[in-house]
N, C-alpha and C positions, 0 to 999 in steps of 0.2 A: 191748534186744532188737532184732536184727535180723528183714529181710525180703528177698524177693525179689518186683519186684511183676511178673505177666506179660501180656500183651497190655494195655501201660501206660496207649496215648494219651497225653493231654496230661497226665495226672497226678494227676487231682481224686482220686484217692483216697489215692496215693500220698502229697496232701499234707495229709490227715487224719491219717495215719496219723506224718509225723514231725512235726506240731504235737502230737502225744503222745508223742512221744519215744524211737520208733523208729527205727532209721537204716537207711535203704537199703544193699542189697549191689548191687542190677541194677536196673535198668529193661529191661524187652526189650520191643519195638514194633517194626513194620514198618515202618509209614507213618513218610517222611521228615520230611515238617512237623512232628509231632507230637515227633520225635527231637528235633528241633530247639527246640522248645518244653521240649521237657525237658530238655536242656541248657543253654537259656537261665535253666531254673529254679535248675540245680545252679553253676551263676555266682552268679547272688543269693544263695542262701543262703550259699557260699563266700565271698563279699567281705563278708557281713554278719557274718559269723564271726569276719573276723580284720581288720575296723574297717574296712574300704575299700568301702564300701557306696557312695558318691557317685560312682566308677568303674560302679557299677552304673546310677546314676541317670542318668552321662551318655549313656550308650548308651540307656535310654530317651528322651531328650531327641535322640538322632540323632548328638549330637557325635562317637561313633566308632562304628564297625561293628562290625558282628557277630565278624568273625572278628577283630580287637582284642579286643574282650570275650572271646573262648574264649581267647587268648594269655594271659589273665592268669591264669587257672585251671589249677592241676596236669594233667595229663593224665588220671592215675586218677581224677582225682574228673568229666573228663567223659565218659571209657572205661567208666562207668558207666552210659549213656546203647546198648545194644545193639539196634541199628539191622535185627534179620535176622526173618525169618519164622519163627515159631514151626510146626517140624515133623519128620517123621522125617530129612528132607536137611538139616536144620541145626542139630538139637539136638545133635547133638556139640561141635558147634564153641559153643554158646550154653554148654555145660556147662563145656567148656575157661572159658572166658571166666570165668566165674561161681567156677570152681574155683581160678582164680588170685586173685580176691578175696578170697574167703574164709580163703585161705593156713590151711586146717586147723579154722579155725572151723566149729561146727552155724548151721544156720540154724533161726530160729524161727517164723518165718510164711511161708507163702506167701499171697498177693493176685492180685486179678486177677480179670479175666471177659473169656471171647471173645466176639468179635465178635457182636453181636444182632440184627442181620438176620437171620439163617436161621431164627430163634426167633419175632420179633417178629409181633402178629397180624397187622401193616400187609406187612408184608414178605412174607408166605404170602399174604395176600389179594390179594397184585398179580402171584405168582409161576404162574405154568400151571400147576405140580404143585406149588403149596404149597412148593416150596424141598426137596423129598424128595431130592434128590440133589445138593443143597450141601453140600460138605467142612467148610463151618463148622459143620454140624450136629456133627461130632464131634470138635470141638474140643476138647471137654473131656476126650478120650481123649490130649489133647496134656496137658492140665494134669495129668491123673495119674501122665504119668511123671516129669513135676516132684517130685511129690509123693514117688515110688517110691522118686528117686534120692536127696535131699534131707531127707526126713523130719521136713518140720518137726511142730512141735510143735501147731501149728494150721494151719488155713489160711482166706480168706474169698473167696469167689464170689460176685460181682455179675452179675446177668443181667435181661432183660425179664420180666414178668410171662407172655409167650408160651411160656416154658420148659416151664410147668407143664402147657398144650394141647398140643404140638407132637406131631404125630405120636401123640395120644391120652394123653397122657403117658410114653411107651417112652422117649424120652432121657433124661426126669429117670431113669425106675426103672433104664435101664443106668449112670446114672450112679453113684448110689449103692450099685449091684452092683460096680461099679468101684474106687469109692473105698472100699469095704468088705470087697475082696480085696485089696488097698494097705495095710491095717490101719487105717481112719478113717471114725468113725462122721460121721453129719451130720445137721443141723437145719435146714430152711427155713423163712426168714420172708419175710412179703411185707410190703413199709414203704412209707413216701407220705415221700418228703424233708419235706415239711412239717410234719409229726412231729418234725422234729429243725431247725429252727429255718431253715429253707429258705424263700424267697418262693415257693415252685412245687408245684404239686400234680404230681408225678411219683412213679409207683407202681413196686416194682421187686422184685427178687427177691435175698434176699441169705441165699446159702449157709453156715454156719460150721460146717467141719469140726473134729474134733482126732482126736489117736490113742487107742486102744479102749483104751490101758495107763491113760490120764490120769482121776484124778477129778478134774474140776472145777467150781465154783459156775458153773451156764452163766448167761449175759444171756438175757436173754426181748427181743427187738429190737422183736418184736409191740407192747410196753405203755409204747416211750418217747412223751413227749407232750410236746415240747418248742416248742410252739407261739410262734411270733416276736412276736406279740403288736402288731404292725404290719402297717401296707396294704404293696402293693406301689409306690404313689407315693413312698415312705422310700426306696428304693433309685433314684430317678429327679430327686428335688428338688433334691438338689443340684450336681448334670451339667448343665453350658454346654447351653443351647435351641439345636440345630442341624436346617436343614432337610435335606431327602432331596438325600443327595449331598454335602454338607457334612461337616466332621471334617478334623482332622489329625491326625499322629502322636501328637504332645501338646499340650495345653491346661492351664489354671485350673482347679480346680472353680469352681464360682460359688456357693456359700454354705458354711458351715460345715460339718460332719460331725451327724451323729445317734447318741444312744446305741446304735439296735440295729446301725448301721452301722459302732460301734467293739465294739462283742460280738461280733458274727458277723466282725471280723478284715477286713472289707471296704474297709474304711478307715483303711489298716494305717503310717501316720504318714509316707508320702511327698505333696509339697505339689503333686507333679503329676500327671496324669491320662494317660493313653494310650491308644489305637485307641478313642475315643470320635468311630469315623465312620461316620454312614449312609450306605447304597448307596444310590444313584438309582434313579429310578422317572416312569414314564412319565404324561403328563397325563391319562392313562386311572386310570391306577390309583391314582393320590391323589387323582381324583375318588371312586371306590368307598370310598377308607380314610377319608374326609370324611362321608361314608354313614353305614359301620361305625361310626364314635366317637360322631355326630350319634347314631343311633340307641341305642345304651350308655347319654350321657349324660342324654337324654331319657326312655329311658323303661325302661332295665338289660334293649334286647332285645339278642338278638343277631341278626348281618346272616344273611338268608338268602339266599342267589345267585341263587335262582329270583325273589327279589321284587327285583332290581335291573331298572333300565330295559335294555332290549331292546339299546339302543344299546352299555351296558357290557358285555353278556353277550358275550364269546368262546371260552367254553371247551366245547366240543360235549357234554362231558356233564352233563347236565342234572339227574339221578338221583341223584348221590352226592357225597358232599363239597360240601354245601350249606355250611358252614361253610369253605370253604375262605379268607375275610376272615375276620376274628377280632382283636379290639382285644386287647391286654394291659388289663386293668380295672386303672385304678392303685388305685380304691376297694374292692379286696377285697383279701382277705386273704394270697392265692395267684394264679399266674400259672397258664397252661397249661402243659403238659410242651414242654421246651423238646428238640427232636431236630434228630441230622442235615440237614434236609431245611431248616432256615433259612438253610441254605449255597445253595440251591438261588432261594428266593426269601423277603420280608419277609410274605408276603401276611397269614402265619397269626399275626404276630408285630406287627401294628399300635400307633405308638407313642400311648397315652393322651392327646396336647396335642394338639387339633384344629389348632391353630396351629403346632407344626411340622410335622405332616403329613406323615407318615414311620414305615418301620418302625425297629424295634429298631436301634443301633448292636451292632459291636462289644463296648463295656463294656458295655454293659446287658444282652446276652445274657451275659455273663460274670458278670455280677453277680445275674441271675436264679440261674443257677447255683453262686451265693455264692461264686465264685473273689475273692480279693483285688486291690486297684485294683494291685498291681505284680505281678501275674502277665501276663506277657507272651506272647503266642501267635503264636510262627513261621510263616513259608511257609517254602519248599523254597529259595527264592534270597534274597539277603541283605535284601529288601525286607520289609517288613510282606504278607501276603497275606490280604485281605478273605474271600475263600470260602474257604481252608483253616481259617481262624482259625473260622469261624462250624459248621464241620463239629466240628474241637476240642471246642468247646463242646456242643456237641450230644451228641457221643458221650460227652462226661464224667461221672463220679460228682461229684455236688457236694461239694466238701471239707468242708462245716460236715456234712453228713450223715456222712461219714467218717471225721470226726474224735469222731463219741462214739460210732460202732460200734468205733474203734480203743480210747477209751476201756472200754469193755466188754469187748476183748480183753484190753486190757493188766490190768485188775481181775483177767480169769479166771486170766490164766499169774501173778499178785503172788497170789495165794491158793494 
């Protein structure tokens, strides 16, 4: 079964969805980096295919470049990879594109969720007018004509749990006004990745349409309970101890692998490691993240801004975002929701070893995420890029999460 997945990002869903055994027709995404990412994805799986997998590894290793690495790859299979904005000025040409692949084939899923800032509660709460007159509000009027032209057999929507308030709920009920004159009924669940074997408590909204002709045995996505059954220090123990600022492109691990880390694909049989690098950080601020952990490991509080000494406090507001430091507890079960905004800074993202003393790297926000240790995350220019990569992550569907909603799909369309 094929798919088409739309506003892709880096791919976390996308690669749920062919570790069950679906094969991509498109990827369409705007953002460059993320292109880029996705095309360094469809390299890997291409040289793993047809035994030249170490061609891959050395490009992780730095040995050759990027645009070496894309040389060895057919062109359609990186032409796959659609780089343009999803909208009325360019669905033409995205459908050209998509129609040449297909060379007469149906398509069976469509995937995909737009952009969730215009949705998000964080994002209206910061916006003057709530974001009432952001375009990405009706994004999903873009996704229907996907839908329209295409027909697939199912389709899945990812979004924020904000979808459901926005604007009182009017978006969601135009949506499925929408998607129900398109001929496709739909179901909303609201899931916690951690349900599905995720280190992260991250809450989110995921659509499953199909067409009103189809009967089929649907998933209930509500009642999975796939619980990891480990701390988040499993995903942290065995990553080289680097301080803030520290990291290269690649490294050793420094101990062995763990069972949940070869289940969850995490640990996916390459002997090196990659972007396991923290950002810097000011002597200010790894005093406060010495605070936060001190505080955790003493007594499981957490920091509040208002009770740091007068000296650390720079941030004029005083009211809100008390929590704005925030340890990752390697002794629980789950992390925080990992977003966007780690791109921006570590603060909320504190790494558990008082002794390195630093936020999250690279891998370990990829790994919260449950992406596997060779998924590799693009900048725009041939170098690794530390804040595009941390955005990537943020904005992603975690794969282990998406690989047993694709399992559910793929059960419904085999019945």
């Amino acid at each position: 079964m094929n798919y088409i997945d739309l506003f892709a990002g880096a791919g976390g869903l996308s690669e749920g969805f062919i570790r069950m055994g679906f094969v991509p027709i498109a990827h369409v995404e705007m953002d460059k980096a993320a292109c880029n990412t996705l095309r360094t994805r469809v390299a890997a799986k291409y040289l793993k295919t047809v035994g030249r997998y170490s061609e891959y590894i050395s490009y992780l290793k730095g040995d050759i470049s990027r645009t070496t690495l894309y040389s060895k790859i057919p062109a359609h299979q990186l032409d796959s990879v659609i780089n343009i904005p999803i909208g009325e000025e360019h669905n033409e040409f995205i459908y050209q594109q998509i129609d040449s692949r297909l060379q007469g084939d149906k398509v069976d899923l469509i995937i995909g969720g737009p952009p969730c800032q215009a949705y998000s509660l964080v994002g209206r709460a910061r916006s003057i007018n709530s974001m009432e007159g952001d375009p990405r509000n009706f994004l999903y009027i873009q996704y229907g004509n996907f839908l329209r032209r295409y027909k697939p057999l199912m389709f899945v929507f990812e979004n924020v749990i904000g979808i459901k308030s926005a604007k009182q709920g009017a978006y969601l009920q135009s949506m499925e006004t929408l998607f129900r004159s398109i001929g496709y009924e739909m179901k909303l669940f609201t899931v916690d990745a951690s349900n599905f074997g995720v280190l992260q408590n991250r809450r989110r909204v995921i659509i499953i349409g199909w067409q009103q002709k189809l009967s089929l045995s649907f998933p209930d996505l509500d009642s999975i309970r796939k619980a990891a059954g480990v701390h988040v220090n499993t995903l942290l123990d065995d990553l080289p101890r680097i301080a803030s600022g520290e990291g290269t492109r690649f490294c050793r691990y420094r101990s062995e692998t763990s069972d949940y880390l070869k289940t969850a694909k995490i640990r996916n049989g390459i002997d090196i490691l990659t972007q396991h690098i923290a950002r810097p950080h000011t002597e200010q601020d790894k005093t406060i993240y010495q605070i936060a952990v001190q505080k955790w490991n003493v007594g499981k509080k957490r920091l509040d801004y208002n009770d740091l000494p007068e000296s650390l406090k720079t941030h004029a507001n005083r009211t809100s975002f008390f929590d704005r430091f925030k340890v990752v507890a390697g002794d629980l079960s789950y992390a925080q929701t990992v977003v966007a905004h780690i791109a921006k800074d570590g603060h909320y993202y504190i790494h558990p070893d008082i002794n390195q003393n630093r936020s999250l790297s690279v891998r370990e926000a990829a790994r919260l995420q449950s992406f596997p240790d060779d998924f590799f995350f693009e900048g725009v220019k041939e170098f690794a890029n530390r804040t595009a990569a941390f955005k990537q992550i943020g904005n992603a569907v975690p794969p282990l999460m998406a690989e047993v909603i694709a399992g559910e799909i793929k059960r419904c369309l085999a019945g």
